[in-house]
Structure formats: structure tokens, C-alpha cells
LOTIDO-147959 format. One record per atom (N, C-alpha, C): residue number from 1; residue in one letter; atom name; x, y, z. Coordinates in steps of 0.2 Angstrom, whole numbers, plus 2048, in hexadecimal, padded with zeros to 3 digits. Each point is the difference from the previous one (the first is absolute). Layout:
// LOTIDO-147959
> NUM,a,CA,X,Y,Z
...
This chain:
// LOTIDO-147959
> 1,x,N,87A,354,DA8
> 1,x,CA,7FD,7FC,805
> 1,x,C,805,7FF,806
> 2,x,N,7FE,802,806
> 2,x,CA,806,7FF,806
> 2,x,C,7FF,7F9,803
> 3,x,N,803,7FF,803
> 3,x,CA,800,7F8,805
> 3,x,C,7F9,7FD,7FE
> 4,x,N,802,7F8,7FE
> 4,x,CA,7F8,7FE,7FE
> 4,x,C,7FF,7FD,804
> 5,x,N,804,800,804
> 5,x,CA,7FE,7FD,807
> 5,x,C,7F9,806,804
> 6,x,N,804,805,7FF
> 6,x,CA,7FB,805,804
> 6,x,C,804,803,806
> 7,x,N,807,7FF,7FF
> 7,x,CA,803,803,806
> 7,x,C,802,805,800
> 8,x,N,800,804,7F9
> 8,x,CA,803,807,800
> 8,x,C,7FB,805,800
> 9,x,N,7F7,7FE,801
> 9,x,CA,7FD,805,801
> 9,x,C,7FE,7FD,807
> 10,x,N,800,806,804
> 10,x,CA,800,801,809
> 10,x,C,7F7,803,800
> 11,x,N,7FF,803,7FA
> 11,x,CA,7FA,804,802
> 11,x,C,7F9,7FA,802
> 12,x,N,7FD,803,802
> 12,x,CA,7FA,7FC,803
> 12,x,C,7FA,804,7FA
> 13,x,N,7FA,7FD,802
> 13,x,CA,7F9,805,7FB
> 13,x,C,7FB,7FF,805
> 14,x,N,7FD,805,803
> 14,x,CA,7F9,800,802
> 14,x,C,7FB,803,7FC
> 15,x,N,7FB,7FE,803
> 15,x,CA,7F9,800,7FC
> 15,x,C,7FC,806,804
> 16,x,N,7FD,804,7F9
> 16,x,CA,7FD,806,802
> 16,x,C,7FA,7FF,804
> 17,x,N,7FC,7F9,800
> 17,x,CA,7FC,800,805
> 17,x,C,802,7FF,804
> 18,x,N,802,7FD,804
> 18,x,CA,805,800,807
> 18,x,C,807,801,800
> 19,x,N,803,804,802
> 19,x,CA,808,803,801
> 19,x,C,803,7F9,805
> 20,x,N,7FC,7FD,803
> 20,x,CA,803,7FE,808
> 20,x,C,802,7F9,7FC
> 21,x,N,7FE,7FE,7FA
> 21,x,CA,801,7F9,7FB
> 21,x,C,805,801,7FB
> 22,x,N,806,7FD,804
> 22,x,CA,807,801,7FC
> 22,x,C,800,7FA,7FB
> 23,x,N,801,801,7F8
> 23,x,CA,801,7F8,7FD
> 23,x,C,807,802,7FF
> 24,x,N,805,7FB,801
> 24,x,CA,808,800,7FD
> 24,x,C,803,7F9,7FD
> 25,x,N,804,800,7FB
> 25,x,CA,803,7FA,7FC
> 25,x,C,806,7FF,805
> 26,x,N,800,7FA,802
> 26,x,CA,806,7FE,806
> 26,x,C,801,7F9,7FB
> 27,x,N,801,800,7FA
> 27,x,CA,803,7F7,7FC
> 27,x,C,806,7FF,800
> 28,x,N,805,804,805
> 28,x,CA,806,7FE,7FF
> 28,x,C,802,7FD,807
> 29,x,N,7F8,7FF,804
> 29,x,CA,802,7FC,808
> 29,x,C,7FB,7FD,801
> 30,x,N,7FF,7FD,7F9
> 30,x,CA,7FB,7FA,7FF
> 30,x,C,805,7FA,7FC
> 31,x,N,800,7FA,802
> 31,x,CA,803,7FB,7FF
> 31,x,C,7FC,7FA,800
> 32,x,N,801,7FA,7FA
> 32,x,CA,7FC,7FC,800
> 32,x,C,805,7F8,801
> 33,x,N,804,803,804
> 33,x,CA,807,7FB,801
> 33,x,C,801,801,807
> 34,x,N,7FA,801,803
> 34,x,CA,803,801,809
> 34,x,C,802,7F9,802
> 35,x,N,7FE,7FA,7FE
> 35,x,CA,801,7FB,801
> 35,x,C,807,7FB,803
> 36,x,N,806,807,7FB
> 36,x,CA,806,801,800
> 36,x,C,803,801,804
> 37,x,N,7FD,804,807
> 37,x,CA,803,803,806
> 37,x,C,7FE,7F9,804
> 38,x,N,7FA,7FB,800
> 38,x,CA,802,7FB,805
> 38,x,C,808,7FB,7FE
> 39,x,N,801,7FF,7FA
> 39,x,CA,809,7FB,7FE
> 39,x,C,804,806,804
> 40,x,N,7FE,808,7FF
> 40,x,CA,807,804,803
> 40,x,C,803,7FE,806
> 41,x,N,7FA,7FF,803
> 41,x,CA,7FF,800,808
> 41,x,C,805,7F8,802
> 42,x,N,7FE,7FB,7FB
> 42,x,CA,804,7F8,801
> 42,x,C,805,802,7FC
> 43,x,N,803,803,7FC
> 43,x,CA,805,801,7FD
> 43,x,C,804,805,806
> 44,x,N,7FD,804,801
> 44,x,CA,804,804,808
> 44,x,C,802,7FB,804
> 45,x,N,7FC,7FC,802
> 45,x,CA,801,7FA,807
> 45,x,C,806,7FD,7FC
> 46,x,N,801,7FD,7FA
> 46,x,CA,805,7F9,7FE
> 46,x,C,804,803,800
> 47,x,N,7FF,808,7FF
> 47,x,CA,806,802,7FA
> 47,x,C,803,7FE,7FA
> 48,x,N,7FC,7FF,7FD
> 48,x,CA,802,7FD,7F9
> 48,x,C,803,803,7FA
> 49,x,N,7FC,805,800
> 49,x,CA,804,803,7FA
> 49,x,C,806,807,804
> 50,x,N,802,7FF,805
> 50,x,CA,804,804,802
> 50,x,C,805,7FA,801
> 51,x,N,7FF,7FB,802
> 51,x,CA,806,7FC,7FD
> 51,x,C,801,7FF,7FB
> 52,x,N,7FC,800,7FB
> 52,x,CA,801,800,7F8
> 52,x,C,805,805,7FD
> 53,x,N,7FE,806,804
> 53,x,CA,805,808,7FD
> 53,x,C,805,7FE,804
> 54,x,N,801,7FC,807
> 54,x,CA,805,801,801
> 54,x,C,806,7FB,7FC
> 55,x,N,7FE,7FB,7FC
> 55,x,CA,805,7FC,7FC
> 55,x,C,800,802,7F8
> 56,x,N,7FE,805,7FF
> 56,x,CA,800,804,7FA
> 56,x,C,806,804,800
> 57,x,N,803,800,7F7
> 57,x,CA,806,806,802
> 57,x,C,7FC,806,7FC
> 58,x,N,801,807,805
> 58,x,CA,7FE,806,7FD
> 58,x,C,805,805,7FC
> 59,x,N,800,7FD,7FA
> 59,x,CA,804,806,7FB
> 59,x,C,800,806,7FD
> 60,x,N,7F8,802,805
> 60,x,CA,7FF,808,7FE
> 60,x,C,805,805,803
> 61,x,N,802,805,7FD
> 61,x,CA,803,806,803
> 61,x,C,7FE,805,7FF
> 62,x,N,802,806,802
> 62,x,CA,7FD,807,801
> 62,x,C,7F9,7FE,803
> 63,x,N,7FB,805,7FB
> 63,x,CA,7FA,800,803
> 63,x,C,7FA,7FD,7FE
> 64,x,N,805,7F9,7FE
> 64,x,CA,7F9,7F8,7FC
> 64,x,C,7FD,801,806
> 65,x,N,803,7FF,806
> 65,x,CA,7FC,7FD,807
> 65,x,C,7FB,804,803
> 66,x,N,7FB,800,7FC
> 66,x,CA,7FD,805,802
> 66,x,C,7FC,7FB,807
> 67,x,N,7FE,7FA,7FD
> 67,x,CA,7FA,7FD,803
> 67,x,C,807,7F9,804
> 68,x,N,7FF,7FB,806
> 68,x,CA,803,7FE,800
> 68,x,C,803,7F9,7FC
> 69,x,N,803,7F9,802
> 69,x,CA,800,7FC,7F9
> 69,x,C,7F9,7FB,804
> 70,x,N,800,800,808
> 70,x,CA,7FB,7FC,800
> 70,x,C,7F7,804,7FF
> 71,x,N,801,806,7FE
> 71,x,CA,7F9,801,800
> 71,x,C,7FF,802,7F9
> 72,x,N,804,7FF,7FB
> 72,x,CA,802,7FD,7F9
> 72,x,C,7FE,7F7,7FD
> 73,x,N,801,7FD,805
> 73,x,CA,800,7F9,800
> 73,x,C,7F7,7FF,802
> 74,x,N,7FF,805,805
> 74,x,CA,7F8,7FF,801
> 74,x,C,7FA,801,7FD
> 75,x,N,804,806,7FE
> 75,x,CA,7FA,7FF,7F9
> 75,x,C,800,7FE,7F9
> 76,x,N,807,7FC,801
> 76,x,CA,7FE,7FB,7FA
> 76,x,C,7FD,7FA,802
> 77,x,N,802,7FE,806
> 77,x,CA,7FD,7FA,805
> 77,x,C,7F7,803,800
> 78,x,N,7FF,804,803
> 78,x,CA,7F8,800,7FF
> 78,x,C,7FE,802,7FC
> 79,x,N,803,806,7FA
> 79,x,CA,7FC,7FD,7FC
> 79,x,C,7FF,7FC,7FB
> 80,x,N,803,7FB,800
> 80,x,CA,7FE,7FB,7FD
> 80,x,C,7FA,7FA,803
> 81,x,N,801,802,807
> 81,x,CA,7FC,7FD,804
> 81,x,C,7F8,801,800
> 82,x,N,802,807,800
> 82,x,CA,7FA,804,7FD
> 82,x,C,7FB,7FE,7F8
> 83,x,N,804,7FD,7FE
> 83,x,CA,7FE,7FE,7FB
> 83,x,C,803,804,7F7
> 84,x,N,804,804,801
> 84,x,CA,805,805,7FD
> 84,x,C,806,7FE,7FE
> 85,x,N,7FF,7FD,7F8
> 85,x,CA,808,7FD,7FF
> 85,x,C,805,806,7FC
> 86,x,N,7FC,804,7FE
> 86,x,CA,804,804,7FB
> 86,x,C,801,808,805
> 87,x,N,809,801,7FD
> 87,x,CA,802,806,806
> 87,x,C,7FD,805,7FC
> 88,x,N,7FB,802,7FB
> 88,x,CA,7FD,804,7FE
> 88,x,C,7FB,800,805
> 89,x,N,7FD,7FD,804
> 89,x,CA,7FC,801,804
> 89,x,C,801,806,805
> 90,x,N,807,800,802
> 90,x,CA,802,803,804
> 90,x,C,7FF,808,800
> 91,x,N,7FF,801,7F8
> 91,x,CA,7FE,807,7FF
> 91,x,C,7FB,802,806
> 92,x,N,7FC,7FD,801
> 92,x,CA,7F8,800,803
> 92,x,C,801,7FF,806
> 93,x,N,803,7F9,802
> 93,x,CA,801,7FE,807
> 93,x,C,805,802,804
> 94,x,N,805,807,7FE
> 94,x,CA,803,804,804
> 94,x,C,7FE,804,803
> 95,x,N,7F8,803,7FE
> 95,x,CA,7F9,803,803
> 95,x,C,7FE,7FD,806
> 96,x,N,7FF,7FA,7FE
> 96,x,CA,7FC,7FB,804
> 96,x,C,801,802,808
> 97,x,N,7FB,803,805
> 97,x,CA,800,7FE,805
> 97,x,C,804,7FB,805
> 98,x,N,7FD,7FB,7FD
> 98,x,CA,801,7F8,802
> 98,x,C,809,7FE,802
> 99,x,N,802,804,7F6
> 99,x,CA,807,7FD,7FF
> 99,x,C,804,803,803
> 100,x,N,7FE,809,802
> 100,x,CA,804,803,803
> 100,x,C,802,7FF,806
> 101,x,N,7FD,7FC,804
> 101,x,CA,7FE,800,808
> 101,x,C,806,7F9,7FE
> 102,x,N,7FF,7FB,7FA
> 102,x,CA,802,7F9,800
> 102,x,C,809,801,801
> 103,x,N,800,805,7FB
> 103,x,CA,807,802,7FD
> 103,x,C,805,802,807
> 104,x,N,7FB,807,803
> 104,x,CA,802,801,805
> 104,x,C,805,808,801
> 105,x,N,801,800,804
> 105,x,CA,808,809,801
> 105,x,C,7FD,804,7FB
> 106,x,N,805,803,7FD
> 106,x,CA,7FD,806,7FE
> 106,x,C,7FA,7FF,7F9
> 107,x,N,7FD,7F9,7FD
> 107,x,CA,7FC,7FF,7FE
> 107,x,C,7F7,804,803
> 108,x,N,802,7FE,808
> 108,x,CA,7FB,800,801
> 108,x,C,7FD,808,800
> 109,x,N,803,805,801
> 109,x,CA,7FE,807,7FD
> 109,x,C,7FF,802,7FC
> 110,x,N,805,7FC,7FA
> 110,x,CA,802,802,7F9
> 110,x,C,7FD,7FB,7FB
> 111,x,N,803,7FA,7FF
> 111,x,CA,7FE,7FE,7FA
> 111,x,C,805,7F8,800
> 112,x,N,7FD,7FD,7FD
> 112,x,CA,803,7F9,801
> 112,x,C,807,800,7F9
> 113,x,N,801,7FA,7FF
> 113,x,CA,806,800,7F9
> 113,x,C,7FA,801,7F9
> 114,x,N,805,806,7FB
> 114,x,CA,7FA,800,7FB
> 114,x,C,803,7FC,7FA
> 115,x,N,7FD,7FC,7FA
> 115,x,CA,802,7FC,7FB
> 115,x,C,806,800,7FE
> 116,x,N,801,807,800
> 116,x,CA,809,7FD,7FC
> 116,x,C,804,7FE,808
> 117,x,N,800,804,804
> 117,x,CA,802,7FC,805
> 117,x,C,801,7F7,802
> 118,x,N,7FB,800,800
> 118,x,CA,7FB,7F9,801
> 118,x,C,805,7FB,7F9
> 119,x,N,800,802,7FB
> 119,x,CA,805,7FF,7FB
> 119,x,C,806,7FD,800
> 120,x,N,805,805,803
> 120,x,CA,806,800,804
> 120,x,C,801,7FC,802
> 121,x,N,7FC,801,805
> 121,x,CA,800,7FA,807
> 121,x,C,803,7FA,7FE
> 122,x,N,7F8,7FD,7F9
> 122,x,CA,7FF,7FA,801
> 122,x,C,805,7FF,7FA
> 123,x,N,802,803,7FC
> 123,x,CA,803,7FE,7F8
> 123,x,C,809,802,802
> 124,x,N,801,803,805
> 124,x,CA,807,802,7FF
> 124,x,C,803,7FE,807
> 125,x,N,7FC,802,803
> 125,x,CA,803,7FD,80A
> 125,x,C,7FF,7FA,7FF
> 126,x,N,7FB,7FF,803
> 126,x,CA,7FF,7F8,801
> 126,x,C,803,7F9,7FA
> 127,x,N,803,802,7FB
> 127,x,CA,802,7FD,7FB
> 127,x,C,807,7FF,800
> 128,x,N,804,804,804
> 128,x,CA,805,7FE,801
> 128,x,C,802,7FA,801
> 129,x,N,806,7FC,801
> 129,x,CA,801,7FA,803
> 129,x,C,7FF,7FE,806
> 130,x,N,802,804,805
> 130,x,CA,7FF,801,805
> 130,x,C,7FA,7FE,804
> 131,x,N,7FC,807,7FC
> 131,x,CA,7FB,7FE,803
> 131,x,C,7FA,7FC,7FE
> 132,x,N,803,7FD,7F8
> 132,x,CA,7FC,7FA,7FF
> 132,x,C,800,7F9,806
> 133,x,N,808,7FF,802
> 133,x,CA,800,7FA,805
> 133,x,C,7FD,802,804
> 134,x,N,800,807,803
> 134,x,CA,7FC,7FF,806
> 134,x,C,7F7,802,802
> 135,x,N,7FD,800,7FA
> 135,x,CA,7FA,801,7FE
> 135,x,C,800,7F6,7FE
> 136,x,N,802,7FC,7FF
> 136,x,CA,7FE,7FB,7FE
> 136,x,C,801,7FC,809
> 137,x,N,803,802,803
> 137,x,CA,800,7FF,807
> 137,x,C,7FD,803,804
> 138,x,N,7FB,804,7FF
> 138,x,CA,7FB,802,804
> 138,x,C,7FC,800,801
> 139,x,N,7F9,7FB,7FA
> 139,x,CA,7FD,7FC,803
> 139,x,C,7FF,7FD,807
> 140,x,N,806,7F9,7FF
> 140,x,CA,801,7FD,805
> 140,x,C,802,802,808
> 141,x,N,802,806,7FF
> 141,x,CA,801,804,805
> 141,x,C,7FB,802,804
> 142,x,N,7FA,804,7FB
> 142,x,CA,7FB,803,803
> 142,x,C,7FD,7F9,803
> 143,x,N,7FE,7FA,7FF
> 143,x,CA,7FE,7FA,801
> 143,x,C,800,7FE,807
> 144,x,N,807,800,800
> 144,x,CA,804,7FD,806
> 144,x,C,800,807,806
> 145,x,N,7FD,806,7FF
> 145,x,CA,7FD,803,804
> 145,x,C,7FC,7FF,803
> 146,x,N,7FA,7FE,7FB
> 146,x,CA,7FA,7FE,803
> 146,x,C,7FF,7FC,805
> 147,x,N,805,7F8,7FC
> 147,x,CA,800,7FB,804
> 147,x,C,801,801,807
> 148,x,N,807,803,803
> 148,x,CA,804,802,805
> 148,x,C,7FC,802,803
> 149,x,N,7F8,804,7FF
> 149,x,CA,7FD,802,804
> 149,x,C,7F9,7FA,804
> 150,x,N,7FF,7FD,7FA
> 150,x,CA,7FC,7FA,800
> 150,x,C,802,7FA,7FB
> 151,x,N,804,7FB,806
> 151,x,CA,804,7FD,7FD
> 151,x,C,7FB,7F9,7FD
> 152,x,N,801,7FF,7FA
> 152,x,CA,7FC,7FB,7FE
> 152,x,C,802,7F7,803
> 153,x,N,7FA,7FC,7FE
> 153,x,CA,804,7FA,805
> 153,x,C,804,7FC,7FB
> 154,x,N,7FF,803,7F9
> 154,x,CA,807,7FC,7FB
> 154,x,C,7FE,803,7FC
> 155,x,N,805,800,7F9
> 155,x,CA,801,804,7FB
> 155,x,C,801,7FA,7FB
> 156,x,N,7FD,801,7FB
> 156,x,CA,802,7FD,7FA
> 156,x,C,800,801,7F9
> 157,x,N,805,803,7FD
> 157,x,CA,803,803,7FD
> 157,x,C,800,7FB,7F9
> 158,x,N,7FD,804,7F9
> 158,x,CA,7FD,7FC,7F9
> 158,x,C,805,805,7FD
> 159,x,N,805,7FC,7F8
> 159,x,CA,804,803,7FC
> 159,x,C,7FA,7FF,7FC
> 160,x,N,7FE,804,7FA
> 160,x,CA,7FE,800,7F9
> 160,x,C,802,802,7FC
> 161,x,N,7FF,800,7FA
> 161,x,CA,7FF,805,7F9
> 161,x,C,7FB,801,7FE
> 162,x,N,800,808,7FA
> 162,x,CA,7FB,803,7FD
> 162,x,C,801,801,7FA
> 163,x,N,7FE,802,7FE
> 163,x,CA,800,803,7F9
> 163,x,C,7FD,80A,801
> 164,x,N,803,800,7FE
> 164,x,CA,7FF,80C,7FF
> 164,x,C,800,800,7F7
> 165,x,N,7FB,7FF,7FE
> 165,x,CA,800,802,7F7
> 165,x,C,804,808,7FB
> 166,x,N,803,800,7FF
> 166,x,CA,803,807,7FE
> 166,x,C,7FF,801,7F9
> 167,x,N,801,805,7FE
> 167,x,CA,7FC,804,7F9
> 167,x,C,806,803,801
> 168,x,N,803,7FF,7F7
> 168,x,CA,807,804,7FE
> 168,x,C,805,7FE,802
> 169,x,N,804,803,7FD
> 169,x,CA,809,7FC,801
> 169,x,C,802,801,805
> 170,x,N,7FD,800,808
> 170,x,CA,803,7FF,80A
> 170,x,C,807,7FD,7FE
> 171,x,N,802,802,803
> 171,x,CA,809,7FB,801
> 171,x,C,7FD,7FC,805
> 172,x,N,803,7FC,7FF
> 172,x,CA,7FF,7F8,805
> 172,x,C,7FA,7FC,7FD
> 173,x,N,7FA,804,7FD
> 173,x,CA,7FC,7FA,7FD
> 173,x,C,801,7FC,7FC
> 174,x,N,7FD,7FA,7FF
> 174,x,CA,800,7FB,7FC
> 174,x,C,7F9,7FB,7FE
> 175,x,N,7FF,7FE,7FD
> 175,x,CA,7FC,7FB,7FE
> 175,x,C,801,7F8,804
> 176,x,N,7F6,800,801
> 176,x,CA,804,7FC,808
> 176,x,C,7FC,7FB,7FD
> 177,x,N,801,7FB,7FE
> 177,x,CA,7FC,7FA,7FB
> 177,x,C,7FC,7FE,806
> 178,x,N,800,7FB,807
> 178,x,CA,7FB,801,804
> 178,x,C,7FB,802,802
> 179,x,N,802,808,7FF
> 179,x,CA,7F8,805,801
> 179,x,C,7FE,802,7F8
> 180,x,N,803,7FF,7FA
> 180,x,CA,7FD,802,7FB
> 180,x,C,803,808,7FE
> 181,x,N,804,804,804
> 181,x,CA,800,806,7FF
> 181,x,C,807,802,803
> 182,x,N,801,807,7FC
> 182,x,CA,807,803,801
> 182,x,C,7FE,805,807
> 183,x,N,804,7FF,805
> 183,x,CA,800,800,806
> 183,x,C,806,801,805
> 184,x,N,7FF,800,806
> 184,x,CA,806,801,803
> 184,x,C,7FE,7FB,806
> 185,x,N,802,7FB,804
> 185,x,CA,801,7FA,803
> 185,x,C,803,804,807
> 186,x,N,7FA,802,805
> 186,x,CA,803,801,806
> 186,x,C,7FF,7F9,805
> 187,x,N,804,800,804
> 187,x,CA,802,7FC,806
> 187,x,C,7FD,803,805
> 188,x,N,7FB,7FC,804
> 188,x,CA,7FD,804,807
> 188,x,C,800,7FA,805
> 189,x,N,802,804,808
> 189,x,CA,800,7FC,804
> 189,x,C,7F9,803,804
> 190,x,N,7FB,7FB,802
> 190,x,CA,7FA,803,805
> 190,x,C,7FE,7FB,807
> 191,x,N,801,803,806
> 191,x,CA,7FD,7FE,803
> 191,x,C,7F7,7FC,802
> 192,x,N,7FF,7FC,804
> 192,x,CA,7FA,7FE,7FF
> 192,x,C,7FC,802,801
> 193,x,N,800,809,801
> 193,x,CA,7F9,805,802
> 193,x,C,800,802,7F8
> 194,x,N,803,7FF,7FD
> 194,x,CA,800,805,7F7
> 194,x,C,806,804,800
> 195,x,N,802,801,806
> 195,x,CA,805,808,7FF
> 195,x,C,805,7FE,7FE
> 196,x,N,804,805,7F8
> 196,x,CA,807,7FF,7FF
> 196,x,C,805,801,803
> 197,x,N,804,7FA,801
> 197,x,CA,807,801,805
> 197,x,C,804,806,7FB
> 198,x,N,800,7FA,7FB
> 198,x,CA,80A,804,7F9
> 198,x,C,7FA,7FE,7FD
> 199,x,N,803,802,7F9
> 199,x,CA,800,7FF,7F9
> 199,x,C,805,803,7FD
> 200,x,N,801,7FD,7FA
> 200,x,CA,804,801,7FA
> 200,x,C,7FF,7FE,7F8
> 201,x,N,801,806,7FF
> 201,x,CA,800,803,7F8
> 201,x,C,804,7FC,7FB
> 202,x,N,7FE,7FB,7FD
> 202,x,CA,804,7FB,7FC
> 202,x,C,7FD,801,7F8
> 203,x,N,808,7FD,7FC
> 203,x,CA,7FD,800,7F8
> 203,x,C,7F8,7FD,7FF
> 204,x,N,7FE,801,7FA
> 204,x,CA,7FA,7FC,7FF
> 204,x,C,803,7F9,7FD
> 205,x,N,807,7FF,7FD
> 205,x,CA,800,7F8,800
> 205,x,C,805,7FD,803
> 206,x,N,7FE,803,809
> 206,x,CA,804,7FC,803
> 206,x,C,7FF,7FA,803
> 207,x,N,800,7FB,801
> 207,x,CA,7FD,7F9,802
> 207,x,C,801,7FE,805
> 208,x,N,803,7FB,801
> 208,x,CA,803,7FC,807
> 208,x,C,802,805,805
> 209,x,N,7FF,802,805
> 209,x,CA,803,809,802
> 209,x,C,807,7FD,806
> 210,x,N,804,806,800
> 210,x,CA,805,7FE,803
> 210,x,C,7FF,7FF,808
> 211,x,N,7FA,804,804
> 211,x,CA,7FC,7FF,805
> 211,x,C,800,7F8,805
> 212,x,N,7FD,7FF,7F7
> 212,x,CA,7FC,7F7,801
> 212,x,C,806,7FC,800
> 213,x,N,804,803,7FB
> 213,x,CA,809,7F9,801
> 213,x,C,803,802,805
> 214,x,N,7FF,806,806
> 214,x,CA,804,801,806
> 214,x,C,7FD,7FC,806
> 215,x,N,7F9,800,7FE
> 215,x,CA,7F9,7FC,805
> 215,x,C,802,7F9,7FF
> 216,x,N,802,7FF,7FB
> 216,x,CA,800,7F6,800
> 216,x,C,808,800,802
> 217,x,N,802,803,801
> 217,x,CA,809,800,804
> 217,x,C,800,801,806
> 218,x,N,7F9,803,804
> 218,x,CA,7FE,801,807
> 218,x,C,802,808,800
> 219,x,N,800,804,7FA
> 219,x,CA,803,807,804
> 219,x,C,7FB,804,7FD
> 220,x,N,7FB,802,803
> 220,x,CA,7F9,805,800
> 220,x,C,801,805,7FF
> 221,x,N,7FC,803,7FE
> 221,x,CA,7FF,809,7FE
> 221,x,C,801,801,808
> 222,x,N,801,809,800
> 222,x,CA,801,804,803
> 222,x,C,7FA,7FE,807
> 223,x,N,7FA,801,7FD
> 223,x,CA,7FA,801,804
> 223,x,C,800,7FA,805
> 224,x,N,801,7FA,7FD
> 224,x,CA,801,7FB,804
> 224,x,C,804,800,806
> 225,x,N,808,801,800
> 225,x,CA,806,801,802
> 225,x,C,7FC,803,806
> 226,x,N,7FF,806,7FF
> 226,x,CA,7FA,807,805
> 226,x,C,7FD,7FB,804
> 227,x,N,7FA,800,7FD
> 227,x,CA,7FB,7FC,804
> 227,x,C,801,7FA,804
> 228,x,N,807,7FE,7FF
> 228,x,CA,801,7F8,804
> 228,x,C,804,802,805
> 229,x,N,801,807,802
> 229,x,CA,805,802,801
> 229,x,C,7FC,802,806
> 230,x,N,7FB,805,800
> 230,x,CA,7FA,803,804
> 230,x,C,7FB,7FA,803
> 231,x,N,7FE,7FC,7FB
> 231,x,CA,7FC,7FD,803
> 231,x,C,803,7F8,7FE
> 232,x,N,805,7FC,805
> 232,x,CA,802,7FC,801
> 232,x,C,7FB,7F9,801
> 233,x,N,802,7FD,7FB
> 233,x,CA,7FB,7F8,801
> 233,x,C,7F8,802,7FF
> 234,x,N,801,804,7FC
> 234,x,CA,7F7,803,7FD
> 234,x,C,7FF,802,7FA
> 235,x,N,804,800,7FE
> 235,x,CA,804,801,7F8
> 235,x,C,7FF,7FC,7FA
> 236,x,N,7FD,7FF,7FB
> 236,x,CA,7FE,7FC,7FB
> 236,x,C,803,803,7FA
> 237,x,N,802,7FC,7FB
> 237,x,CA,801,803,7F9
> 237,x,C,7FC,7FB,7FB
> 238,x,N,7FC,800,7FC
> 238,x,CA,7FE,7FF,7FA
> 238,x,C,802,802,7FA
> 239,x,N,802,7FC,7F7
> 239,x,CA,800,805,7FE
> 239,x,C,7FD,7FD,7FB
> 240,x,N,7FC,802,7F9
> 240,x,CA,7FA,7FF,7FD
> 240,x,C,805,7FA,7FA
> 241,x,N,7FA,7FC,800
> 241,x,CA,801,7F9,7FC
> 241,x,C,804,803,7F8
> 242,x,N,7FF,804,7FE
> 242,x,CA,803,803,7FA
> 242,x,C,807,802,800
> 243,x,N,802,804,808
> 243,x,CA,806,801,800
> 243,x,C,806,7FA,802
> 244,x,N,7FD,7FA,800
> 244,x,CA,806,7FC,800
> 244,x,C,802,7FD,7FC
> 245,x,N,808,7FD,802
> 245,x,CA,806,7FE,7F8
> 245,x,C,7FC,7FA,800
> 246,x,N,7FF,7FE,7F8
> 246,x,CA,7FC,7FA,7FE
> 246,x,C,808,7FB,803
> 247,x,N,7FD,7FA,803
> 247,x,CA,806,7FA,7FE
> 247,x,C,800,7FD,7FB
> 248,x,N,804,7FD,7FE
> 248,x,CA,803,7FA,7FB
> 248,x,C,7FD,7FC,801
């Protein structure tokens, strides 16, 4: 079978009753994720994921770089957007019209990142240390773009925690006697529209968090520092009744 997309047969078929009635398979410039080209267009304006590749380090040499690091970054960004969490997808959506156009450069004639790429990307690049700090800082980033563009009339910034359930022996999990299950205990900061500033990846039987004992000392997470920083006297911090030190 050649391309099941349909892109390696070019031939068309007419019908012997009329010649002038061409039928042709064109499903490799059919896409069900056009949807994806209206965020490219607001992602072009903020620039968001091009400042995201540009605080990435790129470790590839020779001729990994096929594709760039930020139209790498893009299509793991939309497609999860898209609704696509596993890089197995990307067998499929390297096809995709949509994604090609999303990804961008030589993508757009050729072919987006395919699975084991997409692999790479996310299991060995982006895992780095490096680039772990600077992927926990770019939420906040992309955020404060938006703002800058339509500044809100005050910001008010919630600390919680969660529970993530884990299955098998994860490093870092633990048994969280509170939620009932072995889990891992992240830290999230969120502004008052829903959107995540930070977060952070902690044991599941962490408790008192060190976040919460620098906030009762007056010394705030990052996100805050940011924010109060940008929008002066508009600035609020909350953090959830759970994360504070009990008194004596």
C-alpha cells in the first residue's frame, strides 16, 4: 500500500460516461484541525513559542536539526492542544495539512516532526536540566505577554496543591495519607483567570512545602516577585488554607 494518506498516488480516474468528470483522492490536504492555524496567527503576534525555543538549549548536532527547536516546541504545543497527548500521534500529524503549516519552514512542503523525533524532543532535549528550569518558567512568561498587551486592572495570584496518582515504583512517589493514594504532591501557582503561573513537581509525602515556609517569612515564589514587579500596587498573593504551618 503506498501513502494512506493518498499522497503518493497523483493519478486522477474519469468516468467513461463523461471524460470532462475528473474524481481524485486529495486526503493528504484535508485536515480536521484547521482550527490550529487561528492560535498560529496569536502565537505569531505574542511570539510565544519563539521565545520559548529561544531559552531552550539546543543539543542537537550534525543533521538532528532538521526541523527548527521552535517549530519542535509547536507541535508539541498544539498538538496537545489539539487534543493529542501521545508523540505516537505524530506518525499521523506530520501529514496533517494544519500541522504542517503550524510547525512551519521546511515543514510546510515536506513533513512535520515524525514519532521518534517528536520522542527525542520531548524524552531527551527538553529533560535536560537546563531546559527543565526554563520550561517551568515559561508559562509565566507566555502570561505576562498577554498582560503587557491588555494589562489587567489587578492580578491575584492562588498557591495550591494537588495530588497526580502514580501506578509502579516512579521515583518521587509516595503514599499520601490525606488523598488516600500513592502519588506525587505538586505545588501550583494560578492566577485569577485559571491560568498557571509555575508549578512544581514534589514527593507525594511532602507536607508543609518550603514555598509556604518562605511566604510566612514574607519571601514569595518567583511568579509573585514577577508580577509585583510589572504590575505594582495590583498584586495579590493567596495561598490555600492547607498549605499553611499549623501554630502551637
Amino acid at each position: 500500500m503506498g501513502d494512506p494518506a493518498g499522497e503518493a498516488d497523483q493519478g486522477a480516474l474519469r468516468l467513461d460516461f463523461d471524460r470532462r468528470l475528473l474524481l481524485q483522492f486529495c486526503g493528504s490536504t484535508i485536515t480536521s484541525d484547521a482550527g490550529l492555524l487561528a492560535y498560529r496567527e496569536l502565537d505569531d503576534t505574542l511570539r510565544l513559542t519563539d521565545t520559548g525555543a529561544e531559552t531552550l538549549a539546543d543539543a542537537r548536532t550534525g543533521k538532528n536539526g532538521r526541523h527548527r527547536l521552535a517549530g519542535l516546541l509547536r507541535q508539541s504545543v498544539f498538538g496537545r492542544l489539539a487534543g493529542y497527548e501521545d508523540v505516537n500521534d505524530a506518525e499521523r500529524l506530520c501529514r496533517d495539512p494544519a500541522m504542517r503549516w503550524v510547525v512551519g519552514d521546511q515543514a510546510i512542503a515536506g513533513s512535520a516532526a515524525s514519532a521518534s523525533q517528536m520522542g527525542r524532543f520531548e524524552t531527551k532535549w527538553l529533560s535536560r536540566a537546563e531546559n527543565l528550569s526554563a520550561l517551568i518558567d515559561l508559562p509565566g512568561q507566555w502570561i505576562d505577554k498577554v498582560h503587557q498587551r491588555r494589562p489587567p486592572r489587578m492580578i491575584v495570584l492562588d498557591m495550591d496543591s494537588s495530588e497526580s496518582p502514580t501506578y509502579g515504583d516512579q521515583e518521587g512517589s509516595a503514599y499520601n495519607g490525606h488523598f488516600g493514594c500513592t502519588c506525587y504532591h505538586p505545588l501550583f501557582v494560578f492566577n485569577q483567570f485559571g491560568d498557571v503561573e509555575r508549578c512544581t513537581l514534589r514527593p507525594g509525602n511532602c507536607t508543609v512545602p518550603r514555598l509556604a515556609r518562605a511566604a510566612e517569612a514574607g519571601s514569595y515564589p518567583e511568579p509573585v516577585h514577577r508580577k509585583a514587579s510589572v504590575f505594582p500596587e495590583r498584586c495579590s498573593f493567596r495561598q490555600s488554607r492547607d498549605l499553611r504551618i499549623p501554630r502551637s
